[in-house]
N, C-alpha and C positions, 0 to 999 in steps of 0.2 A: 566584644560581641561574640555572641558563640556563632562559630561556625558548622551548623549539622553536617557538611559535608565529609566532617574531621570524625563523625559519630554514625558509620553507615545503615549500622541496623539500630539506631535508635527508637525503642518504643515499640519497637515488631515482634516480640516474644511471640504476638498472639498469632501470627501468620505461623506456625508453627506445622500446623498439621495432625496435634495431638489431641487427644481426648474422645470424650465418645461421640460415636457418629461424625469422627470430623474429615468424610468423607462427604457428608452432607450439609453438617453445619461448619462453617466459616470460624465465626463466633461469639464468645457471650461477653454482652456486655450490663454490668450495674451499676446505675448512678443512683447518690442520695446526694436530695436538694436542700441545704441548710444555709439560713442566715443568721445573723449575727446582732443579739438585744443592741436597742441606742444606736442603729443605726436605718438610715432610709434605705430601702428595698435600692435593687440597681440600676434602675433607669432615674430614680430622682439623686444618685449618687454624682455628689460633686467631683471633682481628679483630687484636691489634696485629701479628702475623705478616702478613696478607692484607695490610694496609697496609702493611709495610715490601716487600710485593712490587708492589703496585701503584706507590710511588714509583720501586722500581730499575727496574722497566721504562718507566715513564715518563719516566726519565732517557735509557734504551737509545733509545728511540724517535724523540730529538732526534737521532741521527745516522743516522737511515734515513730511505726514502722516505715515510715517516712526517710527518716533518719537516713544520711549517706547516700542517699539521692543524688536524683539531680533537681534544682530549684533554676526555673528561669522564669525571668521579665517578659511575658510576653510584647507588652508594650515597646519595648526597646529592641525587640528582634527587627531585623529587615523584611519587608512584604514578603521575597519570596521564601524566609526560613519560614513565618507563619504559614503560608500555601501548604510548605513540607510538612508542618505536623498537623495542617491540617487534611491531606491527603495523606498520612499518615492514622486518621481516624483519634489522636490524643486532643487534639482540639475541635470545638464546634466552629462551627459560620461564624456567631456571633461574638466569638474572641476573637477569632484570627482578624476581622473586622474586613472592611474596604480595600482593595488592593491601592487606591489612589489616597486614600484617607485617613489621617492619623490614628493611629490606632486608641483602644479605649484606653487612659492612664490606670495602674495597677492590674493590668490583665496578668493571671501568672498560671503557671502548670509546674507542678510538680512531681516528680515520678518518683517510685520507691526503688531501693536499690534491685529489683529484681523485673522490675520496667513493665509489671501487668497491674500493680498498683498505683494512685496519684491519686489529684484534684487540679481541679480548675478553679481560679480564684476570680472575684468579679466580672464572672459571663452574665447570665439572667440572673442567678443566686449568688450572694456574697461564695457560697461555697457549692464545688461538684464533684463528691466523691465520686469516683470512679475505678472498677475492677474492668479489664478487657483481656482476655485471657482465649486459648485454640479451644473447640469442641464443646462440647454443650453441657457447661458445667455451672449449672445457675446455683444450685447449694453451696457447692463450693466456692464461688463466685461470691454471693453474698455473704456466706460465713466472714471472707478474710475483711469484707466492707465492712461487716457489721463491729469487728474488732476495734478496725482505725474510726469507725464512726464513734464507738466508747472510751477510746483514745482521748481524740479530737472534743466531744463533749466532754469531758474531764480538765480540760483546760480551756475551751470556750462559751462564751455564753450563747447556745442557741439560742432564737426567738420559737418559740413554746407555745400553744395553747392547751387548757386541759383539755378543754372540747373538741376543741380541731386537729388536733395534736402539731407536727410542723409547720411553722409558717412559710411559705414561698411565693415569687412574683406572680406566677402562673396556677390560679386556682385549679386547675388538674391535678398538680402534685403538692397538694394541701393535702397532710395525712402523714402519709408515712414520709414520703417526699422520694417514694422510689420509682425508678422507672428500670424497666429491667427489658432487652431487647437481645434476640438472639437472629443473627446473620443468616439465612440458607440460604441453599442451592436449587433451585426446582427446576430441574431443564424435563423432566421426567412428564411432570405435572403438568407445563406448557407444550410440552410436546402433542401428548394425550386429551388436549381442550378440557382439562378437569379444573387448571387451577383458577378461572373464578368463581366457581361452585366451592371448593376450597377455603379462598379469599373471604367469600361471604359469609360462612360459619363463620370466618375467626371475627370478624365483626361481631357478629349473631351472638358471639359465647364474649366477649368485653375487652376483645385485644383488637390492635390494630398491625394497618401493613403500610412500611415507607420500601424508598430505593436505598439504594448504598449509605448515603451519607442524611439517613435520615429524614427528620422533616422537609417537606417540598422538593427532596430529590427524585430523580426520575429513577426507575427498575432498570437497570444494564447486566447483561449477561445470565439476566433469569435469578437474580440474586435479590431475597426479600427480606427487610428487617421486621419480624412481629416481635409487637413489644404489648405492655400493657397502656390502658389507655387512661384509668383514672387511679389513686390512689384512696382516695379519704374512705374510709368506712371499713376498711381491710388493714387486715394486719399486713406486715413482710411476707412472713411466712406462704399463710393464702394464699399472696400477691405471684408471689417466687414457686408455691407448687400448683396453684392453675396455669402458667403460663409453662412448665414443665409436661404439663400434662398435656397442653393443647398443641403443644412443638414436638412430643414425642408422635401422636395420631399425625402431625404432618409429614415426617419423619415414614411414619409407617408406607401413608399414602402414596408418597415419593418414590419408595423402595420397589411399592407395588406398581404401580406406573411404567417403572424401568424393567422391571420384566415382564408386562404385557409390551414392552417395546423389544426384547429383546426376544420373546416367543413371537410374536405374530411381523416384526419385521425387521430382522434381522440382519439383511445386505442394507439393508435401506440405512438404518445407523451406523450402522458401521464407516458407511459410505460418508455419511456426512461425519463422521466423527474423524476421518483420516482424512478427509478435504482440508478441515478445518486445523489440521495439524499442517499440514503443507502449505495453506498461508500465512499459517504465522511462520513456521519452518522457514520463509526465501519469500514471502513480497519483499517488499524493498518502499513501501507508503500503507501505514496504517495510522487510520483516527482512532482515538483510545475507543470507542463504541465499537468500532472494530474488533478494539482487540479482546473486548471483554465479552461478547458474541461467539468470536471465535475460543478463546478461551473456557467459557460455557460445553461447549463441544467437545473439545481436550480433557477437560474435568470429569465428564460425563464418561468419557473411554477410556480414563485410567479406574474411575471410579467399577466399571463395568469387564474390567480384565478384558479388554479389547484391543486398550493400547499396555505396551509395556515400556520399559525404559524412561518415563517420567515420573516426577514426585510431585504431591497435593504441595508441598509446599515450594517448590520453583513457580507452579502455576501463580500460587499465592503470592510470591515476589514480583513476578508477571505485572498485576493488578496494582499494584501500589508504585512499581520505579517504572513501570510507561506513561504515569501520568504527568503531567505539563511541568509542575512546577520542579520534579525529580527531575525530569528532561533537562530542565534549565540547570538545575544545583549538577548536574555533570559534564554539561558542554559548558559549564561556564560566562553564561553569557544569554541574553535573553534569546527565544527563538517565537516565529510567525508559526501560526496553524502549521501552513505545509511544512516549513523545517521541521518540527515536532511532529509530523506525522513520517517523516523522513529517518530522523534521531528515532523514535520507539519503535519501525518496524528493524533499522537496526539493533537495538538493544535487546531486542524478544528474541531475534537470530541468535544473537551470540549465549542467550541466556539457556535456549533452547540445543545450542550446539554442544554445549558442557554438560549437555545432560546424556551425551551420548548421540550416535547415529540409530535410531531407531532401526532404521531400515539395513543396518549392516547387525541385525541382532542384537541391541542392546539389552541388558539382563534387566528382570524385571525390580523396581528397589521399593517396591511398595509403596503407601497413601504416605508414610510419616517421613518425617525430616530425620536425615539419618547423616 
């Protein structure tokens, strides 16, 4: 059984800190939804069926840029490596499954040797391509999808329509079968009471807004996922430069936000921007809401040359190893609410201490991971 804990930064390239605007955007992610002729969609899929689909694609997978990967079983992993990659963002809810509940049989992920490319094999779609890659690079993003999706179609049979063009469980991504979502940061936007005026255009123009981890997650630390909301009747392209277009004007907005906050109240952020650094800096009990709140803050005044001596991407690290089920894969051992709120505001201390003493002058090292 693999042990992630043997694989620390596995599948985190895209915490990275690179690309444009990744100051504000987090990052981009694109999935295409494909299945597989002769067989039933994945809720009427049997277990020895799911497994004879996870084998023929993990066969397919050997001659794409797949290749030299890593292939794993989701079904056979332990609940808590599933938690990991899925609080890692490489998997959905709907693989990782039940914490108390046997997992779905043939659930698999696969990652390419460079850990921003994979798929997901019987989640909702026999197949989920997927690109997650730092900053806001949705061309590029789909360009490398689009590759392995001519790959992968070259040796499988999708299910096809001429008319509807891809077939998928979820009539929304009937079409092209893409779904294309990009991470931001809006502390600017909520600061300023602009961001449901905001929110509502991206409805109004055909995108939508989730929390962190997507559908039916809640917004934490001012962090919104807009993605697109339907696929059929649009090509990729379309799909991938409207949703470009309406993340760059958010982008804008955001930019301009933060300096009507940094011209008209200037001690005022500041103030909460170095509060928010001194409890994560030395509490000693933080709930991850906490820390992702406080975190929000810290981003916001490295991002705004306020604070110095942090990098966008420790923050980023921040976010993903204070979370419960990382908590547990380091202590070893399961821990209660309070333990874990015990264990993450230790771990943000020491993570924050390597980063330097701010306060004795630490040099500034810039947004990128260096």
């Amino acid at each position: 059984m693999l042990d992630l804990s043997n694989l620390s930064d596995f599948g985190l390239g895209w915490l990275e800190a690179s690309g444009p605007s990744s100051d504000i955007v987090l990052s981009t992610r694109v999935r295409l939804a494909r299945n597989l002729q002769g067989h039933p969609f994945s809720p009427k899929l049997r277990d020895p069926e799911r497994r004879q689909i996870f084998e023929q694609i993990r066969q397919a997978t050997e001659r794409t840029a797949l290749k030299g990967g890593i292939a794993l079983d989701v079904s056979a992993l332990s609940p808590l490596s599933r938690r990991v990659l899925l609080e890692r963002h490489l998997i959905s809810r709907e693989l990782a499954g039940e914490e108390d509940a046997a997992p779905v049989q043939g659930a698999g992920l696969f990652l390419g040797p460079n850990d921003t490319l994979g798929l997901m094999v019987n989640e909702e779609d026999h197949l989920r391509l997927q690109v997650l890659t730092s900053g806001l690079r949705l061309a590029t993003a789909y360009h490398r999808l689009d590759e392995l999706d001519e790959e992968l179609g070259a040796l499988l049979p999708f299910a096809y329509h001429q008319e509807y063009g891809y077939l998928t469980s979820c009539p929304t991504n009937v079409g092209t079968g893409l779904r294309a979502s990009i991470l931001v940061h809006l502390p600017g936007l909520v600061l300023t009471k602009e961001i449901t005026k905001v929110l509502q255009g991206i409805n109004q123009l055909g995108l939508t807004f989730r929390g962190l981890y997507g559908e039916g997650s809640e917004v934490v630390g001012n962090f919104f996922q807009i993605s697109n909301q339907t696929t059929l009747g649009k090509s990729e392209e379309d799909l991938i430069e409207h949703l470009q277009k309406i993340v760059g004007q958010v982008i804008q907005y955001e930019e301009k936000a933060r300096s009507v906050l940094l011209r008209d109240a200037p001690t005022v952020i500041e103030d909460k921007i170095w509060r928010a650094y001194g409890l994560l800096r030395y509490a000693r009990s933080l709930s991850f809401e906490e820390v992702m709140n406080l975190l929000s803050g810290v981003r916001l005044g490295v991002s705004m040359n306020l604070l110095r001596g942090v990098r966008v991407y420790t923050l980023n690290k921040i976010m993903i190893y204070a979370q419960h089920a990382h908590l547990e894969q380091a202590a070893g051992h399961p821990l209660s609410e309070a333990e874990a709120d015990l264990h993450r505001a230790a771990y943000v201390r020491r993570a924050l201490e390597d980063e330097g003493d701010l306060a004795n002058g630490g040099e500034a090292a810039g947004g990128n991971r260096q």
